[in-house]
N, C-alpha and C positions, 0 to 999 in steps of 0.2 A: 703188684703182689697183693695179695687177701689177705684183710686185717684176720686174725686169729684170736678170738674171747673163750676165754676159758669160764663154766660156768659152774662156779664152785661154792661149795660150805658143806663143812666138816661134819653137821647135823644132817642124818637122812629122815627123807619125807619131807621136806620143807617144798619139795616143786622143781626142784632141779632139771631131773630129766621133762617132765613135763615141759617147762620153760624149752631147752633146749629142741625138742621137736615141732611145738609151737612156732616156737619165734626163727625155728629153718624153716618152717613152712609158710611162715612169715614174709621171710624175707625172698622165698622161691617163688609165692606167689607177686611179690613185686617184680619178678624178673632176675633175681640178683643170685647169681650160680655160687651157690652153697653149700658148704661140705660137713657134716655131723660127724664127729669122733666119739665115738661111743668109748670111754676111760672107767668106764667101772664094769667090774668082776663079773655081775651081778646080767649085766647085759639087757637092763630093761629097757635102754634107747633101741637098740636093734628089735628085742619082740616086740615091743611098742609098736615099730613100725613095716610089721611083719616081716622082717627075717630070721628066719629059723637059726640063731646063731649059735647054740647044742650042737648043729648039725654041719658047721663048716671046720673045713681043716686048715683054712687062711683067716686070722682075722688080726685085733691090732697087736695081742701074744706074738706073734709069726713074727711081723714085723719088729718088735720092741729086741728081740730075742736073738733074732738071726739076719745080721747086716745084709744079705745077699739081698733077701727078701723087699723088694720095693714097696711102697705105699702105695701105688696103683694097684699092685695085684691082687690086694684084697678089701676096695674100694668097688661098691656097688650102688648102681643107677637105681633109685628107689622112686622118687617123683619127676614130673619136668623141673628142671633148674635145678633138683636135688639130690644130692649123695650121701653114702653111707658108709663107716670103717666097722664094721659089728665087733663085737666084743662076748666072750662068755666066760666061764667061770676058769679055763685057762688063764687070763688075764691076773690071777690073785697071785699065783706061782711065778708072774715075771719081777715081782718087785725082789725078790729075794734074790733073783739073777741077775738083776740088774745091780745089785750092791758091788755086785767083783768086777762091773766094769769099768774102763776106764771111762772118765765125762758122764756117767751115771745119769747127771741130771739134764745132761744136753740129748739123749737118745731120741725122745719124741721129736725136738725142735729137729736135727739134722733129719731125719726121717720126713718129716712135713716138707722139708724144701725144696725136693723135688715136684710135688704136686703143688704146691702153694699158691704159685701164679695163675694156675688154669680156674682161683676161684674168688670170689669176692670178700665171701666171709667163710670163717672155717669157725663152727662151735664146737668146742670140748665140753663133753659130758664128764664131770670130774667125780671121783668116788668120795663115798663120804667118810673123807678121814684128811689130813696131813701130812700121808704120806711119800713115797717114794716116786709115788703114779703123778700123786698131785702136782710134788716138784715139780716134776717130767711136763705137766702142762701146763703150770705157772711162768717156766722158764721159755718155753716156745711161745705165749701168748703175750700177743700187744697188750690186753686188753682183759678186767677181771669183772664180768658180772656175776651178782651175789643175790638171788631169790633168799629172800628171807620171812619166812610167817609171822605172823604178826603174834604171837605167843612168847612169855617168859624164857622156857629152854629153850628156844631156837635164839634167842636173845643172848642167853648167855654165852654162847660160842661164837658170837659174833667179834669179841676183840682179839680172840685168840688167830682167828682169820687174819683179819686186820695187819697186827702184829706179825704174822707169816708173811703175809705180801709186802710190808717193809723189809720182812729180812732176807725177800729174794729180788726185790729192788734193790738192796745193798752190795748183794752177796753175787747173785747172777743174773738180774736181767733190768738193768737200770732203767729201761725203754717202757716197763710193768706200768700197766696205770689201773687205776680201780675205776672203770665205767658208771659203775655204779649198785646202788642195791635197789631190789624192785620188791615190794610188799606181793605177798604169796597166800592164798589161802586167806585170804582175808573176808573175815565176815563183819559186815557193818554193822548189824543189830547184836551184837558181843561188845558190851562195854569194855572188858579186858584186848580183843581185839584193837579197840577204838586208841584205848591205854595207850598199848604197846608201840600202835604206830607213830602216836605221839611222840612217846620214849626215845624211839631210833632216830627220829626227825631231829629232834632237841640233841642225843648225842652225838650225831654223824649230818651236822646241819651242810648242806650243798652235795650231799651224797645219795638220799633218797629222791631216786626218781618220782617224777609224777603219775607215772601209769600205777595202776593196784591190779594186780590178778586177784578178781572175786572167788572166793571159796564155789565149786560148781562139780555138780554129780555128771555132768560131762565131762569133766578133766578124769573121771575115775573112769567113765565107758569108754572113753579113748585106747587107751592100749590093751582091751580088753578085747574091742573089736578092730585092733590093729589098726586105727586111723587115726590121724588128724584131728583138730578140733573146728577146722574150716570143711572137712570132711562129713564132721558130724552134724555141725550147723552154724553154717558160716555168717549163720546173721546175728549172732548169742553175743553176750556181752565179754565172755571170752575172749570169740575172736576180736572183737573190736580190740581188747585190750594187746593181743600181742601184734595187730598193726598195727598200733602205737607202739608198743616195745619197737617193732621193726623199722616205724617210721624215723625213733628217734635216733636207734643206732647208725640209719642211713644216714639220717642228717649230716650236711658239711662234707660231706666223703664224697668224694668222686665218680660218677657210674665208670661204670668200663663196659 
C-alpha cells in the first residue's frame, strides 16, 4: 500500500505546489509510481502540469462529492510513473458540502483506498488554510511535509500547523507523523533568510530537514511553461535538491 504525504502550510506561496510537482517528478524519475492530488481550489498543481483543469467535468470536486464516483475515473496519466487527480475552482464549494456529511473528515481517506495500492507514494497538494479540505488530507495521510520559507510570516503560522497536526493525531488519525519541514525559497546572501533558518532549526530541532530548496527563477518558469523542473534543466541545483527530497523520502521504505 502507498505511503500517502500530505504537503501542507496554511501560509500560500511558500513552495507548496511547486514542492509537490517536483518531488512527484522526483520520485517518478526514480521509478517509483506516483500519484499527485491536487487539494486546492485554486488548481495550480493541475495547470502547472498542463491539465486544462477549467476544462474537465471529473476532478477531485466529483469525487469528494458524490460516493458513486471512484478515484480512478478522474485520475490522469500525466508523466511515466506519474498521475494526476486535477482539481479547479469547484473544489472551494465541497468543503461547505462536506460539512452535512457524515465521517466528513474521512471522505478523502475512504476515496484513496480504492487506488492506494496500485502506487508507491501518493502527494496531497494541501490548500492553504486549515480547513475542512485540509482535515480531509491530514486524516488520510501517513505522513506530513511542511515547505516552509525562510521569512518571519511564513514563520509565524508555523506552530499553529504544528498544533493542528497534534490535534488530528489526537482526534483522528494517531498513525499522522510530521516527515518533516524543508526550507523553501531560500536565499543565501539574505541575512534575514540566513536568520530565519536558524530560528526554525533552534525551534523545531530534529524536524528540519537537510535539503534547502534555493530561491530560483526556474521554479517561476515551471508551471508557466507547464513543466517540470527536471524538464526545464535537470542539471540546476533545483533539481539536485528535490532528488534529495526524493532520496530521503525513499529512504528505509521498501521498493515494490
Amino acid at each position: 500500500m502507498g505511503t500517502v504525504i500530505a504537503i501542507a502550510n496554511q501560509k500560500g506561496g511558500v513552495g507548496k505546489t511547486t514542492t509537490a510537482i517536483n518531488l512527484g517528478a522526483a520520485l517518478a524519475e526514480k521509478g517509483q509510481y506516483t500519484l499527485l492530488l491536487d487539494c486546492d481550489p485554486q488548481g495550480a498543481l493541475s495547470i502547472g502540469l498542463g491539465l486544462p483543469a477549467y476544462d474537465l467535468d471529473l476532478t477531485l470536486y466529483s469525487v469528494l462529492t458524490d460516493n458513486r464516483i471512484p478515484m480512478a475515473a478522474v485520475t490522469h496519466h500525466i508523466r511515466p510513473h506519474l498521475d494526476l487527480v486535477p482539481s479547479n475552482i469547484d473544489l472551494a464549494s465541497a468543503e461547505l458540502q462536506l460539512v452535512a456529511m457524515m465521517g466528513r473528515e474521512f471522505v478523502l481517506r475512504d476515496a484513496l483506498a480504492s487506488i492506494r495500492d496500485r502506487y508507491r507514494f501518493v502527494l496531497i497538494d494541501c490548500p492553504p488554510s486549515l480547513g475542512l479540505l485540509a482535515v480531509n488530507a491530514f486524516a488520510a495521510a501517513d505522513e506530513i511535509l511542511v515547505p516552509l520559507q525562510c521569512e518571519f510570516l511564513a514563520m509565524r503560522g508555523l506552530d499553529a500547523l504544528v498544533d493542528t497536526i497534534a490535534r488530528i493525531q489526537r482526534r483522528l488519525n494517531p498513525q499522522l507523523k510530521l516527515l518533516g519541514i524543508v526550507p523553501t525559497l531560500y536565499n543565501p546572501r539574505k541575512g534575514h533568510s540566513r536568520q530565519m533558518l536558524e530560528k526554525v532549526r533552534a525551534t523545531y530541532p530534529n524536524k528540519v530537514l537537510d535539503i534547502i530548496i534555493k530561491e530560483s527563477v526556474r521554479f517561476a518558469e515551471g508551471p508557466e511553461q507547464r513543466r517540470t523542473i527536471f524538464e526545464l534543466d535537470r542539471n540546476s541545483d533545483g533539481a539536485a535538491a528535490y532528488r534529495a527530497l526524493a532520496e530521503v523520502i525513499s529512504n528505509g521504505r521498501p521498493a515494490e
